[in-house]
C-alpha positions in Angstrom: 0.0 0.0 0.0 1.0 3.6 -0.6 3.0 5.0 2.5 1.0 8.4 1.4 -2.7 7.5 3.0 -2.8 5.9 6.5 -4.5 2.7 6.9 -6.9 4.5 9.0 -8.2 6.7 6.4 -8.4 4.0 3.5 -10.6 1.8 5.9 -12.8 5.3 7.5 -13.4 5.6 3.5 -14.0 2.2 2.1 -17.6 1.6 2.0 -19.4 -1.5 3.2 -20.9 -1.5 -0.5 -20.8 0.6 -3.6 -17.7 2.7 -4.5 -16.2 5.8 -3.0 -14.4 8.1 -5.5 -11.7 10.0 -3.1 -8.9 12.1 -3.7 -5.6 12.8 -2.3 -4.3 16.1 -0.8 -0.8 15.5 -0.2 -0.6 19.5 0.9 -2.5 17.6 4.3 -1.2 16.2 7.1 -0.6 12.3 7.2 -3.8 10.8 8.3 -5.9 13.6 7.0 -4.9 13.3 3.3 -7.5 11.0 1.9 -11.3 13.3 1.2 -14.3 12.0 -0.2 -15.5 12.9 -3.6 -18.9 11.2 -3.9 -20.5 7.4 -3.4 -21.3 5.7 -6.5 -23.8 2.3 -6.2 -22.3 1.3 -10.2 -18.8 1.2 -10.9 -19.9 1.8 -14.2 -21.0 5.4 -13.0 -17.6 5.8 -10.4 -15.4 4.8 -13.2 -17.0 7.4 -15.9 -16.8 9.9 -12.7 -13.4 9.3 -12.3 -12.2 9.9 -15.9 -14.4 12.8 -16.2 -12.6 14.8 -13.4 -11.9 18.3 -14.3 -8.7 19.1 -12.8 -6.2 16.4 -14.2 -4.0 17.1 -11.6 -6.2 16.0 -9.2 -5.1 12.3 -8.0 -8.0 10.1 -7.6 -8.6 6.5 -6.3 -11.9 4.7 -6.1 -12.4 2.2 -3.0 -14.4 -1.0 -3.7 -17.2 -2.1 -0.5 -16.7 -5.0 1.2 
């Protein structure tokens, strides 16, 4: 796993079912880096969302639920 995102905040945002879209702010503190985007129910719809991102800089990660 990436030493950038705590463990703590990849399970806080990991969703018992669905998709979370989150981004990375690694201007943040470690253990606060890791924000919410928005929940998706289809991957189909979190995967679009994901490419569709207006700022390109912007490094995104979609968690999977359990």
């Amino acid at each position: 796993m990436s030493p950038d995102v705590t463990d703590e905040e990849r399970s806080a945002l990991t969703p018992q079912c669905g998709f979370n879209l989150c981004g990375i702010d690694f201007f943040e503190p470690l253990g606060r880096r890791l924000y919410l985007i928005k929940h998706y129910d289809k991957y189909q719809d979190a995967l679009k969302a994901k490419k569709d991102r207006e700022r390109p800089e912007e490094y995104v990660i979609l968690y999977v639920g359990a």
